[in-house]
N, C-alpha and C positions, 0 to 999 in steps of 0.2 A: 440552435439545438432544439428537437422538439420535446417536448412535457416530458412525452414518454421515458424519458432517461432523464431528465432532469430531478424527476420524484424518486427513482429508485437509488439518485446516487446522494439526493438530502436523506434518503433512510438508513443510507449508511454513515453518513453524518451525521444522524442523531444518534445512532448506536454507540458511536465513537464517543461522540458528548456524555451520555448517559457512562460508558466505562468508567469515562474520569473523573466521572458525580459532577458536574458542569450542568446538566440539564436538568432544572429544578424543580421544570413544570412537568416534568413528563409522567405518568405516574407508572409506580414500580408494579412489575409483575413477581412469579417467582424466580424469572430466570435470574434477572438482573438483581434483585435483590440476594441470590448466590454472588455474583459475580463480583457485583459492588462492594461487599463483605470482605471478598479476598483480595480486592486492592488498596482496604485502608490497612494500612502499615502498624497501625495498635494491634488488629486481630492476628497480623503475620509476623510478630514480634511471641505473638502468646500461643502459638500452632509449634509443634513437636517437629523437628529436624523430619525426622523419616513419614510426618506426614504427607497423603499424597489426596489433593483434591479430586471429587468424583460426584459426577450428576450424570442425571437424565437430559435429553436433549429431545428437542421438536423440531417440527420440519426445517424453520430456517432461525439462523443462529449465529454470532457471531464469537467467538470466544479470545480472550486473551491471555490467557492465563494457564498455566499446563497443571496436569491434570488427566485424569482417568473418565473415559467418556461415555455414554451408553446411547442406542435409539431403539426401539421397539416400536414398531409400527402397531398402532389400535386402530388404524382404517387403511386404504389404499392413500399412501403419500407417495405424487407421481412428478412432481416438483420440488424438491427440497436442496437446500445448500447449507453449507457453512462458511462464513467465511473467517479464517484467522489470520492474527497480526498480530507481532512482537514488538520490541523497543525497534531502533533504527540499527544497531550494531547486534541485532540477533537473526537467526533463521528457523522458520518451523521443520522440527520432526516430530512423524506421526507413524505410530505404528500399530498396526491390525492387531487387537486380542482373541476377538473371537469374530466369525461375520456367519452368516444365514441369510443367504440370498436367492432368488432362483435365478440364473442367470439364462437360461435356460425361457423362462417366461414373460423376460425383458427388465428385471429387474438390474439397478447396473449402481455402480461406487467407481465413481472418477477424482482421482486427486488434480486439479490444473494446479500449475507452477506458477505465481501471481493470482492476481485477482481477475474475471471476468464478468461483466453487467452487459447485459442489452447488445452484444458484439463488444463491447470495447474490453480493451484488454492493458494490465497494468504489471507486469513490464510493457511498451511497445514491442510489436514483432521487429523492431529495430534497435530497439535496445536488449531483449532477451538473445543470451549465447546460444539456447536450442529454438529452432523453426515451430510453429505453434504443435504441430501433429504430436513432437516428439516431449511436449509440455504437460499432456495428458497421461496418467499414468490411471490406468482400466482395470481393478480385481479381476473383472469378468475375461479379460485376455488371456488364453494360455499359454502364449507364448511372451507375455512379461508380468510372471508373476513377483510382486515386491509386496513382502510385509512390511518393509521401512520405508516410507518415504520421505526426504527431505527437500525444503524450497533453495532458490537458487538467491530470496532475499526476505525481509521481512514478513511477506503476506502471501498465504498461499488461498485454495478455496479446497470442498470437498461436496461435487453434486451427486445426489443419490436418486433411485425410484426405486420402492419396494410395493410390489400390488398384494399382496399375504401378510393379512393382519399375524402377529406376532412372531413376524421376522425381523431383522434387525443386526446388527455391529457395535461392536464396541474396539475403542484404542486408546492411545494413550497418546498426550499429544507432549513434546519438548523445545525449548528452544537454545540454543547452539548457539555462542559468541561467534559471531563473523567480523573478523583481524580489518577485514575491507572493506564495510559496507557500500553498495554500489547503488541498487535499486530501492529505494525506502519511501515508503506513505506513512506521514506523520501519524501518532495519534493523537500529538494535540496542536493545538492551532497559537502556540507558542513555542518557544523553543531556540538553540544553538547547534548547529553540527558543524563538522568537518569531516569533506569528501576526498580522500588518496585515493589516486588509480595510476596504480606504479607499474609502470613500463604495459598496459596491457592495452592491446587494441578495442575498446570499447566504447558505449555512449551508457552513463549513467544519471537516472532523473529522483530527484526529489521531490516528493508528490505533495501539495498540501491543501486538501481540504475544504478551504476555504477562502475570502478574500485575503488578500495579507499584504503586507507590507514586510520585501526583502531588503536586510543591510546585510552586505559584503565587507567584510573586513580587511580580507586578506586573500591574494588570487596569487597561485604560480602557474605558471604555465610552461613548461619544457626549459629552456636551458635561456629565455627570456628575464629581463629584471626588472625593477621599480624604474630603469634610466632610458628604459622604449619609451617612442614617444608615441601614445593611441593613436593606431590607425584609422581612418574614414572609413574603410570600410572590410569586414571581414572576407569577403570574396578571395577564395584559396586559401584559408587558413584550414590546417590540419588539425589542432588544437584549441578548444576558444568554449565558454559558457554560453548560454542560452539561458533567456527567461522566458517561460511560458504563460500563456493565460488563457482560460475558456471554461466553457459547463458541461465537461466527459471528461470520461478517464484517461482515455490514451492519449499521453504527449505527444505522439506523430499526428497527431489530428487536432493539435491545439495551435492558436495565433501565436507569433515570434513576437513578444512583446520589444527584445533589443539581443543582441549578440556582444558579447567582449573575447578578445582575442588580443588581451596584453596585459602583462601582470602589472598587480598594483597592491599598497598598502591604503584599504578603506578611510574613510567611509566611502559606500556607494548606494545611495538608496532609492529601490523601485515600490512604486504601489499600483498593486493588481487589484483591481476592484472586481475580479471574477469568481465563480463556484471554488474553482479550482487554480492552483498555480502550483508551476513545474519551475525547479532549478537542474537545469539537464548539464551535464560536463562530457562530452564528445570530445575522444582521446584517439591519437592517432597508434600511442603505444611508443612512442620511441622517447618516451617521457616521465617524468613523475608528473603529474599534475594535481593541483592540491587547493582546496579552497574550504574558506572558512565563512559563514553566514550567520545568522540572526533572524525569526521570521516573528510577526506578531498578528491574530488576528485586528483587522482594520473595523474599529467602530462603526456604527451606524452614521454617524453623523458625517464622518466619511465617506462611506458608501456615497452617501445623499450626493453632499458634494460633486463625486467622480460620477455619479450618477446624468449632472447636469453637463459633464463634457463630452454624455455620448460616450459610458464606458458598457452600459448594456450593450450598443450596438457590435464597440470593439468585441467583447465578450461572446457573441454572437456568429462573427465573424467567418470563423472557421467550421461550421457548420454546412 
């Protein structure tokens, strides 16, 4: 993988860090010191029911938290993003209050469905139910205009360019219980889920972050039991997990660390020494399939370790 993405997808990893006050050393601006504010639990314990959070926003941004939003352009900003991300069992919606754009002068406001960096895209185009085109949602289109729009899973983006100083948008942004969560990027590099994907033809990936160490506890797989005996090898299985590993976003572009295609009652434990690790569940749809995991970030000292087995190079790999 080269630098180039490698830098822009650790800034998203610091972001992430700094949300959850994890990053100690980094020093606070105003944004995050807002931000940081609203996710210790003392201050959202002592905020009034029908309070609704509201700031100002700069070129790029990433937000968690819902909330009433603003931008005002004070120079030409011709690069600017946001990106947002909920828990794993929620969805963003965002909805237009006021915009002032020229659309007309090349100014534009694109919502994508997931995350996009450098080309890489988080759902994959193989895991996402709509084609990338139809993942973009354009203000400036008049032929699909949507004040509401909502993601298809945890984490959506929102890229702008405004060339006229004191133009600007503002919305308001929500998040929505999702019964199924399917496609999710941790926000923290610990953690427990469980992934149902009941009767639907899909492939659903769990994104995380960072290096980590996955335990499996508990895997169904369609109408298979604890008394299969593991297969050698997955070749023709319609139903079956995937563990990923590498330093980019999209899981179709990441090394197959192993495949399972037979249910089991855990433990099963893998350690990815990579940027990045995907727990992906590829469902053929004529099934419930259901898994429960564990993930933890992996120490340094670990790192070190898997480092002397030639896990840079695995890491690397698919590149």
């Amino acid at each position: 993988m080269s630098s180039g993405f490698k830098v822009p997808l650790h800034i998203l990893l610091l972001w992430l860090l700094t949300l959850q006050g994890q990053a100690r050393y980094i020093e606070k601006n105003e944004i995050l010191e807002d931000t940081l504010g609203l996710l210790n639990s003392e201050l959202k314990r002592e905020l009034p029911q029908d309070y609704v959070y509201s700031r100002n926003l700069k070129c790029v941004n990433m937000l968690s938290v819902e909330g009433h939003f603003t931008f005002s352009a004070d120079q030409p900003q011709l690069h600017c993003g946001i990106f947002f991300i909920g828990n794993p069992n929620e969805v963003i919606s965002l909805e237009y209050d006021y915009v002032n754009i020229d659309c007309q002068g090349g100014d534009f406001l694109k919502v994508f469905d997931g995350w996009i960096l450098k080309g890489e895209k988080f759902p994959s185009t193989l895991d996402h139910p709509l084609p990338t085109s139809e993942r973009y949602v354009d203000f400036c289109d008049s032929n699909n205009i949507r004040t509401i729009i909502r993601s298809s899973q945890n984490v959506a983006m929102l890229f702008f360019r405004i060339h006229t100083p004191g133009n600007g948008f503002s919305f308001t942004v929500r998040k929505l219980i999702n019964p199924f969560p399917c496609n999710v990027i941790s926000q923290t590099p610990n953690g427990r889920f469980t992934m149902v994907v009941p009767h639907q033809k899909r492939n659903c990936s769990f994104s995380i972050i960072y290096p980590t160490e996955i335990m499996i506890s508990e895997l169904t797989l369609g109408h298979f039991n604890d008394l299969q005996i593991p297969a050698q090898s997955c070749g023709g299985a319609t139903d079956y997990v995937q563990l990923l590993g590498g330093n980019r976003l999209d899981p179709s572009r990441m090394h197959p660390v192993t495949d399972i295609c037979y249910s089991f009652s855990g433990p099963a434990q893998v350690k990815i020494g990579c940027d990045n690790t995907v727990v992906r569940v590829v469902s053929s749809g004529k099934y419930i399939n259901r898994l429960t995991f564990e993930y933890r970030q992996l120490g340094q000292h670990e790192l070190d370790k898997q480092n002397e087995n030639g896990v840079e190079d695995f890491c690397y790999a698919a590149d």
